[in-house]
PQR file of N, CA, C, O and H, with PARSE charges and radii, in Angstrom:
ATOM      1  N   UNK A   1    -151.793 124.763 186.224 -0.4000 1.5000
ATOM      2  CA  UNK A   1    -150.695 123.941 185.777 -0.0000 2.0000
ATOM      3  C   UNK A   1    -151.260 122.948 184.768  0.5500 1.7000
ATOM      4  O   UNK A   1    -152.289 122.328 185.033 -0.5500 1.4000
ATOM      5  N   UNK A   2    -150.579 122.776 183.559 -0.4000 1.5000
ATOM      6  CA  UNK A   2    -150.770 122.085 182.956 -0.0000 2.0000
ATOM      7  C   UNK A   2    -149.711 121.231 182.345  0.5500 1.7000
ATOM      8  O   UNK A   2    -148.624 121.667 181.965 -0.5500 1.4000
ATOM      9  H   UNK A   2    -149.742 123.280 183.343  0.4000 1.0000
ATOM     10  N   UNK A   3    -150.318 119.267 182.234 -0.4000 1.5000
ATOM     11  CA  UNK A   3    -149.374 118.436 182.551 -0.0000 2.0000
ATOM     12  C   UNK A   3    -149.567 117.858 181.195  0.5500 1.7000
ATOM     13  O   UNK A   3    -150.457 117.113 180.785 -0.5500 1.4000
ATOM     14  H   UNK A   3    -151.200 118.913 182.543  0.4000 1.0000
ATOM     15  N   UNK A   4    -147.978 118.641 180.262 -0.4000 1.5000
ATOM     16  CA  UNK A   4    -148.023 117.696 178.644 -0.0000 2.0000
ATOM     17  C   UNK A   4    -147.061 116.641 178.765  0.5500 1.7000
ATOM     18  O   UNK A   4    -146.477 116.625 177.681 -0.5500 1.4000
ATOM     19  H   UNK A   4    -147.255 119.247 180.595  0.4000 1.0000
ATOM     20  N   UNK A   5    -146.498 115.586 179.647 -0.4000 1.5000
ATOM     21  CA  UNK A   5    -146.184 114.656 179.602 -0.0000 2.0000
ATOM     22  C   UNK A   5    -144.721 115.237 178.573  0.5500 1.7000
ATOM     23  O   UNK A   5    -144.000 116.230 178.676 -0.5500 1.4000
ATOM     24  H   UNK A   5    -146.973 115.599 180.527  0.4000 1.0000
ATOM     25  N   UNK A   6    -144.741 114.169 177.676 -0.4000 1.5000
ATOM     26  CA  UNK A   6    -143.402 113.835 176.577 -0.0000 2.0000
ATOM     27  C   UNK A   6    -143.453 114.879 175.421  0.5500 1.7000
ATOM     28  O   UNK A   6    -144.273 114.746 174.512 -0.5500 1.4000
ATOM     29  H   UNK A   6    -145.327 113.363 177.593  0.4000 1.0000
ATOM     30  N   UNK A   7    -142.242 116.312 175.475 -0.4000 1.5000
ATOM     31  CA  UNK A   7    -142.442 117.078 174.970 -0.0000 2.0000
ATOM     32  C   UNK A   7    -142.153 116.373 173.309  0.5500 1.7000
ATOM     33  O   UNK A   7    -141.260 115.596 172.970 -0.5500 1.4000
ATOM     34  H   UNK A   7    -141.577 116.420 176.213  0.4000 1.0000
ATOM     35  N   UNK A   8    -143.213 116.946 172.520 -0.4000 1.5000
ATOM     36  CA  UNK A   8    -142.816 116.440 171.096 -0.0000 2.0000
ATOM     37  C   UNK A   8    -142.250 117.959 170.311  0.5500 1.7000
ATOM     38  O   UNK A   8    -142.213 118.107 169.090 -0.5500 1.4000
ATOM     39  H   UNK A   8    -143.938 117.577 172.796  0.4000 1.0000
ATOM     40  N   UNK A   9    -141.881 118.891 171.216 -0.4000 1.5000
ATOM     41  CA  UNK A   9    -141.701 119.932 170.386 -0.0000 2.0000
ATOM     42  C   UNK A   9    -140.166 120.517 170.851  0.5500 1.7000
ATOM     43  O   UNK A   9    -140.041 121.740 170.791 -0.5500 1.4000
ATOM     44  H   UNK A   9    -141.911 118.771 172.208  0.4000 1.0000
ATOM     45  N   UNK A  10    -138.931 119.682 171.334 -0.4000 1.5000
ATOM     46  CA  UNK A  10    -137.956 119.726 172.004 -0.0000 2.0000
ATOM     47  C   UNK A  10    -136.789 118.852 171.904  0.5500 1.7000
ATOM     48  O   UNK A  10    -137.400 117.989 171.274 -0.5500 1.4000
ATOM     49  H   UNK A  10    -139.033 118.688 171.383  0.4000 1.0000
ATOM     50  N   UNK A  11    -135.684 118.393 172.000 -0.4000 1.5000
ATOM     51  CA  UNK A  11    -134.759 117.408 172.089 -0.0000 2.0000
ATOM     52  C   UNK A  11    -134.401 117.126 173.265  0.5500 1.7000
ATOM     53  O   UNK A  11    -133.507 116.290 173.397 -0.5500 1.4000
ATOM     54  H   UNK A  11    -135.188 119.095 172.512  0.4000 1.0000
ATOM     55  N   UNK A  12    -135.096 117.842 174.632 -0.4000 1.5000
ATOM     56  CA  UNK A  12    -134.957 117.111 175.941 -0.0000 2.0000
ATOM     57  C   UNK A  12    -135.602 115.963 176.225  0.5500 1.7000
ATOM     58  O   UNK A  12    -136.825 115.842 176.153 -0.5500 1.4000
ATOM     59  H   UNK A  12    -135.822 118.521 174.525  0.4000 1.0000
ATOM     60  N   UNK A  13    -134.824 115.081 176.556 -0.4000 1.5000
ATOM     61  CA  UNK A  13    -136.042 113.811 177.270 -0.0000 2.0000
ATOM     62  C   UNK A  13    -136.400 113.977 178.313  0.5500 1.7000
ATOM     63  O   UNK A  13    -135.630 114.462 179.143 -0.5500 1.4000
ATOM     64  H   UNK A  13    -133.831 115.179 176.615  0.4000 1.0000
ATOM     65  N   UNK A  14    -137.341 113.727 178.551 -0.4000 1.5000
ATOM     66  CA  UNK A  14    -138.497 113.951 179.190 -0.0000 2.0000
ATOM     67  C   UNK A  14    -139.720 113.614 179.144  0.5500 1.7000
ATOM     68  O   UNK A  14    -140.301 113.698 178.062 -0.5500 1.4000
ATOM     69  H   UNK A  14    -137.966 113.334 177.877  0.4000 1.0000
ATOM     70  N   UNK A  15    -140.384 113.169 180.256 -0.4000 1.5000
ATOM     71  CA  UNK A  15    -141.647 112.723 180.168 -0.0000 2.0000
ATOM     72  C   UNK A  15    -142.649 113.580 180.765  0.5500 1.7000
ATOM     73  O   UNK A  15    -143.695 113.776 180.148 -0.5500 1.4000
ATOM     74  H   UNK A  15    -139.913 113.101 181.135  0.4000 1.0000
ATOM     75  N   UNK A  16    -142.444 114.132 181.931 -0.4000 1.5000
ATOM     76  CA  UNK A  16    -143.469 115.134 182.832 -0.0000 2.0000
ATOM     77  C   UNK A  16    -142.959 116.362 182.575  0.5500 1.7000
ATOM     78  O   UNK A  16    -142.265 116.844 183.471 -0.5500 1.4000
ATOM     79  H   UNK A  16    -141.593 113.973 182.432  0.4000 1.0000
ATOM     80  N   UNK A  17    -143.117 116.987 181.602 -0.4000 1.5000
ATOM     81  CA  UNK A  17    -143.202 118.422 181.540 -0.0000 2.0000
ATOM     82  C   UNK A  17    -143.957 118.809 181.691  0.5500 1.7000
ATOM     83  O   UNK A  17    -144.923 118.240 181.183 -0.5500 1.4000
ATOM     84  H   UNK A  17    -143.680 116.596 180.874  0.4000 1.0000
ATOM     85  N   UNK A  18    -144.272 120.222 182.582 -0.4000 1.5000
ATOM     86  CA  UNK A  18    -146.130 120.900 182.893 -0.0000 2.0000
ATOM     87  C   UNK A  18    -145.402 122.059 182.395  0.5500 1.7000
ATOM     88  O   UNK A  18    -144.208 122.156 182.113 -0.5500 1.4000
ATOM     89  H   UNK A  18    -143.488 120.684 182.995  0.4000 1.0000
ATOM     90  N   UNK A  19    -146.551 123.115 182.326 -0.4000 1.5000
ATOM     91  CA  UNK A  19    -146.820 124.463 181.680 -0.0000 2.0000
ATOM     92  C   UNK A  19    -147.574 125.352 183.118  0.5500 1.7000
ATOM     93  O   UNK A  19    -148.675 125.153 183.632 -0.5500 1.4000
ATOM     94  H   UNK A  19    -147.521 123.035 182.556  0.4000 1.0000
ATOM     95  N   UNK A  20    -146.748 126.135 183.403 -0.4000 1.5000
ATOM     96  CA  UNK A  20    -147.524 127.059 184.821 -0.0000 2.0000
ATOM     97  C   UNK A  20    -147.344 128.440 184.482  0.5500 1.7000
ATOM     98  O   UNK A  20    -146.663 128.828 183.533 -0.5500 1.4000
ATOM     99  H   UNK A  20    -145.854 126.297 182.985  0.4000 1.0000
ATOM    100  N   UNK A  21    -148.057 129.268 185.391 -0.4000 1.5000
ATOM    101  CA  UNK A  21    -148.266 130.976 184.951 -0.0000 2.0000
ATOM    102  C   UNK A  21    -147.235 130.710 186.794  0.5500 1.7000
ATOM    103  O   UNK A  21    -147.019 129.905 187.701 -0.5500 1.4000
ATOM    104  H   UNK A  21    -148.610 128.952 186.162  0.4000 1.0000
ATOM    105  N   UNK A  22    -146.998 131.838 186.386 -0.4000 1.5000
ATOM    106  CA  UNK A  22    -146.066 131.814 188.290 -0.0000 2.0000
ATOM    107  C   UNK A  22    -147.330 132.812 189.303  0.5500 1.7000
ATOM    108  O   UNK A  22    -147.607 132.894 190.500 -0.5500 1.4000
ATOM    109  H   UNK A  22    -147.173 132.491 185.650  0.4000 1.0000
ATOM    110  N   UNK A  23    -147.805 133.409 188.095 -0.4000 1.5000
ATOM    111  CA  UNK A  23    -149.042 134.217 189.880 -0.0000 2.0000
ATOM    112  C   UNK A  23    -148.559 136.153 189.006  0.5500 1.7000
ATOM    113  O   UNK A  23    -147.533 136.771 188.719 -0.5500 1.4000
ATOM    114  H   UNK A  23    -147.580 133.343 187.123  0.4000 1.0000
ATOM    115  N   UNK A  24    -149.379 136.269 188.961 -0.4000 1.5000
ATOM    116  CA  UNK A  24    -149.661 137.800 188.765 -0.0000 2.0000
ATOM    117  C   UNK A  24    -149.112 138.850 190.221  0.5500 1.7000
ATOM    118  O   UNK A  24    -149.559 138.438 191.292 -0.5500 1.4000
ATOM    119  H   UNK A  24    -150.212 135.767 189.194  0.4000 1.0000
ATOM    120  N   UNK A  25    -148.330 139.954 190.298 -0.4000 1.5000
ATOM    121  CA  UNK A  25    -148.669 140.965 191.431 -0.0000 2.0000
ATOM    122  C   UNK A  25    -149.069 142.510 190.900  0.5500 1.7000
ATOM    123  O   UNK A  25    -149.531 142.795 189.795 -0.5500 1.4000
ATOM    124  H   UNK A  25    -147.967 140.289 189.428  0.4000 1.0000
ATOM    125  N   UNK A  26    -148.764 143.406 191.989 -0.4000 1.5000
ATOM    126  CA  UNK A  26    -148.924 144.440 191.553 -0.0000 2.0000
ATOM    127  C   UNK A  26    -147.637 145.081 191.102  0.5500 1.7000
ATOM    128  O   UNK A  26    -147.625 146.132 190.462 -0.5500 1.4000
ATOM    129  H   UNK A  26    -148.389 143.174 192.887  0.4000 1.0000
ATOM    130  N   UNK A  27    -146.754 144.542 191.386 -0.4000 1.5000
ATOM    131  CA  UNK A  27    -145.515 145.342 190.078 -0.0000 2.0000
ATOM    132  C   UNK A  27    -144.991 144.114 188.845  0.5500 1.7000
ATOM    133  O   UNK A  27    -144.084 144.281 188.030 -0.5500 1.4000
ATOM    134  H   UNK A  27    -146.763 143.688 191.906  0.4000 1.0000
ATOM    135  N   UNK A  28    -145.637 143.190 188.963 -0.4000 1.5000
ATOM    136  CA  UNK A  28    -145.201 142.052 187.933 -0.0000 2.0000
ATOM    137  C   UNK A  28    -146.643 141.292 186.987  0.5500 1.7000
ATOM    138  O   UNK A  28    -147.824 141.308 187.333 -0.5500 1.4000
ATOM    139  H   UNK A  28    -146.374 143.055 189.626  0.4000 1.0000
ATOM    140  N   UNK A  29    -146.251 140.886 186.168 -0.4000 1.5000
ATOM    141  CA  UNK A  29    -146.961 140.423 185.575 -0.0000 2.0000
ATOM    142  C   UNK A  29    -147.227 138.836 185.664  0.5500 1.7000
ATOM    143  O   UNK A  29    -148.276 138.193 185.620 -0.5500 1.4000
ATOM    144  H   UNK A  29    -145.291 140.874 185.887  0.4000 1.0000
ATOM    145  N   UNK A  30    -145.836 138.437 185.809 -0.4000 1.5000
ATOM    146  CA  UNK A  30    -145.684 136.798 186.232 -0.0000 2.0000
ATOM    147  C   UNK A  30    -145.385 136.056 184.807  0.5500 1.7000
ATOM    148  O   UNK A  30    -145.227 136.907 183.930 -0.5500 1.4000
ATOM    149  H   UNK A  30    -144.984 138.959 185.845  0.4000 1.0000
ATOM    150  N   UNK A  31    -145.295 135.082 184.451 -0.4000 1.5000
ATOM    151  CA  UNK A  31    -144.622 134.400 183.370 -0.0000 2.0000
ATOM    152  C   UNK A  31    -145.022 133.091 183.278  0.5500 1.7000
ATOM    153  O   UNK A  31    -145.375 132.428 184.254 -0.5500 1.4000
ATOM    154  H   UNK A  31    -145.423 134.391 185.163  0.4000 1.0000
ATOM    155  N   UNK A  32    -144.975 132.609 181.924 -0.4000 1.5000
ATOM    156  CA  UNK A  32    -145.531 130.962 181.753 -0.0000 2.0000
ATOM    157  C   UNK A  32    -143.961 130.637 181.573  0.5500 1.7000
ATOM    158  O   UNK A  32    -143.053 131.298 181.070 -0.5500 1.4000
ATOM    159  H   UNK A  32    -144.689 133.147 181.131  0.4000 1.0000
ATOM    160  N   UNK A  33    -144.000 129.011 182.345 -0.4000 1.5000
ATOM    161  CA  UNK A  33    -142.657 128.724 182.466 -0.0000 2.0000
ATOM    162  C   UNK A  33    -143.253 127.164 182.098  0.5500 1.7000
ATOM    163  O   UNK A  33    -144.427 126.806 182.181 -0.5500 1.4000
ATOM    164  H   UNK A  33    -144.738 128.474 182.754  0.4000 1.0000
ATOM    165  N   UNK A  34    -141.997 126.291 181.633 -0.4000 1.5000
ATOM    166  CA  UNK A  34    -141.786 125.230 181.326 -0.0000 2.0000
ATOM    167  C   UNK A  34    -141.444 124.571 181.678  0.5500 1.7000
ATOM    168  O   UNK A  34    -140.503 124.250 180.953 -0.5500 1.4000
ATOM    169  H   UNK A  34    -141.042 126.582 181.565  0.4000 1.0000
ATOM    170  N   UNK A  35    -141.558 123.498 183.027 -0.4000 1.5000
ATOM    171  CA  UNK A  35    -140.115 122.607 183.699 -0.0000 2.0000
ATOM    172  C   UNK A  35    -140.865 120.911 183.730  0.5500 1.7000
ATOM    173  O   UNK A  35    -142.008 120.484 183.562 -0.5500 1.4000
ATOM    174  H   UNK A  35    -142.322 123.759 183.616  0.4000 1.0000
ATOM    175  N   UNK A  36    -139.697 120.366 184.000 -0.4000 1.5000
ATOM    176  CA  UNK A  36    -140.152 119.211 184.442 -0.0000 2.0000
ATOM    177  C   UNK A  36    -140.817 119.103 185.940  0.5500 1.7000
ATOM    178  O   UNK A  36    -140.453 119.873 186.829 -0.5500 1.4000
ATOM    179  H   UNK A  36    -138.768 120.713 184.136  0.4000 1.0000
ATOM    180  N   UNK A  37    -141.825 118.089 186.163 -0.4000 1.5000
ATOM    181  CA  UNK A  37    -142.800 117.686 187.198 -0.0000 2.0000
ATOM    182  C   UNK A  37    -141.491 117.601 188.625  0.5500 1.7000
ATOM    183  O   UNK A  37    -141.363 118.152 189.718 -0.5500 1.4000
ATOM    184  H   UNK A  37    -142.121 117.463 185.441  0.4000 1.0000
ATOM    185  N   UNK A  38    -140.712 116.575 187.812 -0.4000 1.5000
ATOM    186  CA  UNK A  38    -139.922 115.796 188.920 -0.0000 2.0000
ATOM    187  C   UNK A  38    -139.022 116.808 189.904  0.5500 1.7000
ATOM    188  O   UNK A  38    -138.676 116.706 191.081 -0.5500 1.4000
ATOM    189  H   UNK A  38    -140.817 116.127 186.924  0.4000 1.0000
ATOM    190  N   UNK A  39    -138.802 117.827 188.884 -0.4000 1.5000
ATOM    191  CA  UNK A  39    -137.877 119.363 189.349 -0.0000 2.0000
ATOM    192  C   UNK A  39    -138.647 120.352 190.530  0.5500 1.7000
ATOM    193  O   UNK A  39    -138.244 121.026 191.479 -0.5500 1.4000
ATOM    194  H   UNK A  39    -139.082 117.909 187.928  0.4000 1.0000
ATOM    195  N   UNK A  40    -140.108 120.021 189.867 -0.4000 1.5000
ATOM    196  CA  UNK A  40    -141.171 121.189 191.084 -0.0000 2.0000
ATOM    197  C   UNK A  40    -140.716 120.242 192.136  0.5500 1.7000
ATOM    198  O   UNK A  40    -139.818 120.595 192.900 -0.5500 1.4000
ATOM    199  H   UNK A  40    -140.435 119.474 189.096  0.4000 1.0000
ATOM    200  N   UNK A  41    -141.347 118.884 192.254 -0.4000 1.5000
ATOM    201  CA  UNK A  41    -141.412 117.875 193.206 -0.0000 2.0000
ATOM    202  C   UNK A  41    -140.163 118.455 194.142  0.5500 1.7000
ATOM    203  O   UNK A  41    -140.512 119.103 195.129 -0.5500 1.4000
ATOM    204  H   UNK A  41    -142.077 118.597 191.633  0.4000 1.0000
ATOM    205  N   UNK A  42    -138.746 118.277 193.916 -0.4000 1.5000
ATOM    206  CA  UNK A  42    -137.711 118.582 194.472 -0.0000 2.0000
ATOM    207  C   UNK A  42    -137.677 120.153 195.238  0.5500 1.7000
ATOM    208  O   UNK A  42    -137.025 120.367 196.260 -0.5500 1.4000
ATOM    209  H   UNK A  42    -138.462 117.751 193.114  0.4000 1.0000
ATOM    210  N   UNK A  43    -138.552 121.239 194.496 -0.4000 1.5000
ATOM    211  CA  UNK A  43    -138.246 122.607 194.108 -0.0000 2.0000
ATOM    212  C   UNK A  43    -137.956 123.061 196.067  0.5500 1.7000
ATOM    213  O   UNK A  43    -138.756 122.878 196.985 -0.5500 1.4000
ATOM    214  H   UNK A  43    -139.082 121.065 193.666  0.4000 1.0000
ATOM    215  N   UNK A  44    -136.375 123.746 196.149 -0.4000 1.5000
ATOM    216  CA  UNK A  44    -136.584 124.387 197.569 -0.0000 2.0000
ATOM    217  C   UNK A  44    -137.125 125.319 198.422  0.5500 1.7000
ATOM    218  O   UNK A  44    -136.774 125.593 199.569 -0.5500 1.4000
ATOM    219  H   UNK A  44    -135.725 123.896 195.403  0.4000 1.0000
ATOM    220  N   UNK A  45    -138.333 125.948 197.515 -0.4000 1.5000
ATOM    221  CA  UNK A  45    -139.417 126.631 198.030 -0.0000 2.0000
ATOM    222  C   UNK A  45    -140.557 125.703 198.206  0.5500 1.7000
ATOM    223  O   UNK A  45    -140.859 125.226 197.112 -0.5500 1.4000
ATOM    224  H   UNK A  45    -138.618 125.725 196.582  0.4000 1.0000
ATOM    225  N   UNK A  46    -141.468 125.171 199.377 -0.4000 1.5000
ATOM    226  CA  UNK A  46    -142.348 124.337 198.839 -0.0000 2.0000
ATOM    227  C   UNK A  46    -143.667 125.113 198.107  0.5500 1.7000
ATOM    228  O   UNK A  46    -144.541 124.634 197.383 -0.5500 1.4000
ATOM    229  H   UNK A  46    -141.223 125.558 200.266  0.4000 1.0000
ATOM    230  N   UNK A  47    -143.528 126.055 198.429 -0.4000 1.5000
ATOM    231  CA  UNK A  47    -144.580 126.973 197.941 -0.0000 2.0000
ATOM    232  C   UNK A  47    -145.023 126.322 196.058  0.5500 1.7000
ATOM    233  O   UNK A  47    -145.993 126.221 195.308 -0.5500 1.4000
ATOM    234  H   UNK A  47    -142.818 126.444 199.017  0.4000 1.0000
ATOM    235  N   UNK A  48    -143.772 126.085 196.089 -0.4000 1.5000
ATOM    236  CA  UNK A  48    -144.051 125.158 194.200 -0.0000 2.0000
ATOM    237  C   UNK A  48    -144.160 124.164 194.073  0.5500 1.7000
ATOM    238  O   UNK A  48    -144.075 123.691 192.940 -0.5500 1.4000
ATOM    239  H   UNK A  48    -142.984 126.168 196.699  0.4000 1.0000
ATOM    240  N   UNK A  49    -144.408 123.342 195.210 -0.4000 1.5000
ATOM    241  CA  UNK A  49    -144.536 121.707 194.794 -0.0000 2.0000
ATOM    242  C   UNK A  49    -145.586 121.217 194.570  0.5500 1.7000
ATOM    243  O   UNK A  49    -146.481 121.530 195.355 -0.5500 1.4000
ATOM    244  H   UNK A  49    -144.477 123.726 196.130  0.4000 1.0000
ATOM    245  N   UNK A  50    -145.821 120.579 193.812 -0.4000 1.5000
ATOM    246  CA  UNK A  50    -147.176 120.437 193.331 -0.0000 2.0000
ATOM    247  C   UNK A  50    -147.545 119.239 194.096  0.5500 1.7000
ATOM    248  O   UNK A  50    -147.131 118.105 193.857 -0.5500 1.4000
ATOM    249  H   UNK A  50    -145.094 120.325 193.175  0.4000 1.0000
ATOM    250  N   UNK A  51    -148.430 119.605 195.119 -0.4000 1.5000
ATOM    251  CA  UNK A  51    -148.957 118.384 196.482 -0.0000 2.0000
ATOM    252  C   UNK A  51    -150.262 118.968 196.868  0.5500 1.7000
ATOM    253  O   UNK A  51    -150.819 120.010 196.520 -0.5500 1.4000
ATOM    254  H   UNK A  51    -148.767 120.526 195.313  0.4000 1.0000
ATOM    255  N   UNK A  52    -150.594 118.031 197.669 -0.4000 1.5000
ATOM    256  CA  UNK A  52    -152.413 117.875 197.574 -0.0000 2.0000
ATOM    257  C   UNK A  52    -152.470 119.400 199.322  0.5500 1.7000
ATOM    258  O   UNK A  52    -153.260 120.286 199.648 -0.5500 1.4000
ATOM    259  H   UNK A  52    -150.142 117.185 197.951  0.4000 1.0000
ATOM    260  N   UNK A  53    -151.304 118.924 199.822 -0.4000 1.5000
ATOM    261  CA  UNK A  53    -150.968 119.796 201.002 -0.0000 2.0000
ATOM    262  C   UNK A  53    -150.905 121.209 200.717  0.5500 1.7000
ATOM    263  O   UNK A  53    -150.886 122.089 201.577 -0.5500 1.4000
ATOM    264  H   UNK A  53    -150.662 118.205 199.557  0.4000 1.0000
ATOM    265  N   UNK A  54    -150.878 121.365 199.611 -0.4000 1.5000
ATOM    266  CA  UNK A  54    -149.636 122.971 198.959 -0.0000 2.0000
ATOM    267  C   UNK A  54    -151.320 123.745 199.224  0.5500 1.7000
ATOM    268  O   UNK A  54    -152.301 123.122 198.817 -0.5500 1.4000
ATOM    269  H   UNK A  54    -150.893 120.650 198.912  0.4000 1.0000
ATOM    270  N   UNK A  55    -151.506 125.126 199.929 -0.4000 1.5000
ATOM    271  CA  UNK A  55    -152.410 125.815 199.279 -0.0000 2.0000
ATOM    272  C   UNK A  55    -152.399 126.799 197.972  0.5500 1.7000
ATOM    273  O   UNK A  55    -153.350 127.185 197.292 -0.5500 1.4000
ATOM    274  H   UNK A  55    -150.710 125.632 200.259  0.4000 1.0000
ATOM    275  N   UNK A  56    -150.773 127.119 197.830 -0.4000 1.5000
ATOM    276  CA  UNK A  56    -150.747 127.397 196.457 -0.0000 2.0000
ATOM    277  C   UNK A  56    -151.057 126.766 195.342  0.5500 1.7000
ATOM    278  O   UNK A  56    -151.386 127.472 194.389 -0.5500 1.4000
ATOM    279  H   UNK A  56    -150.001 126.806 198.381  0.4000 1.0000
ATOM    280  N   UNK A  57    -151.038 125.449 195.191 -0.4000 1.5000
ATOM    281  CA  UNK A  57    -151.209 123.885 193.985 -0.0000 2.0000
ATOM    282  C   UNK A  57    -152.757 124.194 193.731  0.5500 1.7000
ATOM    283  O   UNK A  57    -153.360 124.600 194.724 -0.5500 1.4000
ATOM    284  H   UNK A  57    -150.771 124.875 195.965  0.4000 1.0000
ATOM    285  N   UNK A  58    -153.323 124.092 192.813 -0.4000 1.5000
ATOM    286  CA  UNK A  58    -154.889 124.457 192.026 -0.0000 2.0000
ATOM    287  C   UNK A  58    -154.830 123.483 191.241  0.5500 1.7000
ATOM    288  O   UNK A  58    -155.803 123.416 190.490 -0.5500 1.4000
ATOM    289  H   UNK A  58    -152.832 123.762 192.007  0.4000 1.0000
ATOM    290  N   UNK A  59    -153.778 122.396 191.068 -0.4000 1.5000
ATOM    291  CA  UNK A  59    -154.484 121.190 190.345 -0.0000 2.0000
ATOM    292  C   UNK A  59    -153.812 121.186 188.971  0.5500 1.7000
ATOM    293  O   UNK A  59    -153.234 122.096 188.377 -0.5500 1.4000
ATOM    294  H   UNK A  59    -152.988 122.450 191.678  0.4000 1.0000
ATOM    295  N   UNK A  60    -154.046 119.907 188.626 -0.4000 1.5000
ATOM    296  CA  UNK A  60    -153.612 120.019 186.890 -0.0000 2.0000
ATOM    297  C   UNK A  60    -154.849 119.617 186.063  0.5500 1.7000
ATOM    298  O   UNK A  60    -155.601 118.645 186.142 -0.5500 1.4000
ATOM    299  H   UNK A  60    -154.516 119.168 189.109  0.4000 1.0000
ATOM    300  N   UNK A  61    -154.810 120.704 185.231 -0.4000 1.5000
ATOM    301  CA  UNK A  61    -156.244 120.375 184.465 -0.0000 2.0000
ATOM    302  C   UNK A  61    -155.785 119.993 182.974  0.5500 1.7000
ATOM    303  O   UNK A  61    -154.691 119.988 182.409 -0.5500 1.4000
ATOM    304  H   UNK A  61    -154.199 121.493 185.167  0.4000 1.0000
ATOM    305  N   UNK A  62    -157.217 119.645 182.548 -0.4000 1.5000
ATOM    306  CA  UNK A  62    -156.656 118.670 181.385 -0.0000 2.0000
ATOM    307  C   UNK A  62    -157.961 119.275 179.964  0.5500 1.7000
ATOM    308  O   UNK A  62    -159.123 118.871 179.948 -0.5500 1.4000
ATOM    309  H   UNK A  62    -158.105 119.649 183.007  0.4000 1.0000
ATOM    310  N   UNK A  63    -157.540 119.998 179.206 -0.4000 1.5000
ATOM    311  CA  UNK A  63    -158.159 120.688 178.440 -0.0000 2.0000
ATOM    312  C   UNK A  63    -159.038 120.339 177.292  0.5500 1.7000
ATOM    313  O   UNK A  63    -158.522 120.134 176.193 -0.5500 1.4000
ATOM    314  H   UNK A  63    -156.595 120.326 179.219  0.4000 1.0000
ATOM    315  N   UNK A  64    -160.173 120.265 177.438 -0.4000 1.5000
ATOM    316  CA  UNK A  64    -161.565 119.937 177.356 -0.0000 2.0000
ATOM    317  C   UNK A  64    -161.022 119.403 175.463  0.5500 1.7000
ATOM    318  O   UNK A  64    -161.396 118.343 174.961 -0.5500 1.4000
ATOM    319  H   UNK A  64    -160.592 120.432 178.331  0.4000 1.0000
ATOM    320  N   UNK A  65    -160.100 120.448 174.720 -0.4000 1.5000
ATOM    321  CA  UNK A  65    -159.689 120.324 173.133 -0.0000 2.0000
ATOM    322  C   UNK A  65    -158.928 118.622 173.104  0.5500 1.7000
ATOM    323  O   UNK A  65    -158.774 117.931 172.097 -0.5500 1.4000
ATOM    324  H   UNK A  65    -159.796 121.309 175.128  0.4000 1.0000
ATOM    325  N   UNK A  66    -158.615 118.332 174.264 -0.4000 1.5000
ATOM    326  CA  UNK A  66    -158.114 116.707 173.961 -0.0000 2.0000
ATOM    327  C   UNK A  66    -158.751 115.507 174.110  0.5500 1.7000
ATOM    328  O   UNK A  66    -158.362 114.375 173.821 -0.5500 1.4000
ATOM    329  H   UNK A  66    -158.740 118.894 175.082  0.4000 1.0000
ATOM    330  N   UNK A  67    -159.990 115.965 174.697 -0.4000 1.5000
ATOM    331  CA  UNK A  67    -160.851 114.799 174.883 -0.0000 2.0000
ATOM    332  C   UNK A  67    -161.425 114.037 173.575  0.5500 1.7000
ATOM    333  O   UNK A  67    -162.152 113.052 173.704 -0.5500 1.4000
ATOM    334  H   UNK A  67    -160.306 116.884 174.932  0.4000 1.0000
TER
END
């Protein structure tokens, strides 16, 4: 998951937008999706909430090109 904050490439407001792959299987490929933070937080699967509890959650990393 990756956390770009305030999209500058959009007319939604918004501040916590992240960037996630949903998970690879064997009949799918899986998809990069776009949502707001606050929306996972809510999301009614917890399987997507991004919490320190979740064993699905791997963290938000922050890409070495912005430092």
């Amino acid at each position: 998951m990756i956390f770009l904050g305030d999209s500058k490439l959009s007319e939604e407001q918004s501040d916590d937008w992240v960037v996630y792959h949903t998970g690879a299987s064997p009949a799918d490929a899986g998809t990069v999706k776009k949502v707001e933070l606050s929306v996972l937080d809510h999301h009614p699967n917890p399987r997507w909430r991004p919490t320190e509890t979740n064993p699905n959650f791997l963290g938000f990393y922050r890409l070495k090109i912005l430092e």
